[in-house]
C-alpha positions in Angstrom: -13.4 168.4 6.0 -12.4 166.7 9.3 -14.5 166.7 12.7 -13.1 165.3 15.7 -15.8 164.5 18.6 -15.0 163.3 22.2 -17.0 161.1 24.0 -17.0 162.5 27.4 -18.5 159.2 28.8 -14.9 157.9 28.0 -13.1 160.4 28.4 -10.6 160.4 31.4 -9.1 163.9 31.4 -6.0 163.0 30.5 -5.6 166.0 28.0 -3.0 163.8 26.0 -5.0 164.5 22.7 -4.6 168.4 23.7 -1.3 168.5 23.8 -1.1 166.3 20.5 -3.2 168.6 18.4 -1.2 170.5 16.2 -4.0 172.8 15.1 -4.9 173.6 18.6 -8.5 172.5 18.4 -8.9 170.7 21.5 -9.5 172.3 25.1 -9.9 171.1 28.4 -13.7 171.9 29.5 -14.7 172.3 33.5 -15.3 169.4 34.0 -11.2 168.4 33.6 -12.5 166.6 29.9 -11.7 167.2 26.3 -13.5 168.9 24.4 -13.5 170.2 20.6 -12.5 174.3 20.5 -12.1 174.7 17.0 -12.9 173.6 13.7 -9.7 173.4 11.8 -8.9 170.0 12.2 -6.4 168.9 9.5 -6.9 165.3 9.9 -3.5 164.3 11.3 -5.0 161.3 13.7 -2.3 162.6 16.0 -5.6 163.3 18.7 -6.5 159.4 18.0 -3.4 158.0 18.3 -2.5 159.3 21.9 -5.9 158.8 23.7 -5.8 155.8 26.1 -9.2 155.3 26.2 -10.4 155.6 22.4 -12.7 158.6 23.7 -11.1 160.8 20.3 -13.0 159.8 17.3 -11.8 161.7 13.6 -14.5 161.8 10.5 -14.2 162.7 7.1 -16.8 164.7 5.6 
């Protein structure tokens, strides 16, 4: 099982890690930061590999 959190103190809004999630996981919350929308994450570090700011973080559980 993956889980993807997003620290929203890093976070820039950017919602590159949105549009790179293939599962569709991630949202864009009102604050204009990205949050975590779902819980099928297939562990594809795609969400990791785009963010600027390291704010996507992927564990294995």
């Amino acid at each position: 099982m993956y889980v993807v959190t997003i620290d929203p103190e890093v976070c820039v809004g950017c919602g590159e890690c949105v549009r790179g999630c293939p599962a569709q996981i991630l949202g864009m919350n009102d604050d204009g930061k990205a949050e975590v929308v779902g819980d099928d994450c297939m562990g594809c570090e795609s969400c990791v590999l785009v963010c600027p700011v390291g704010a996507v973080k992927l564990d294995e559980y």
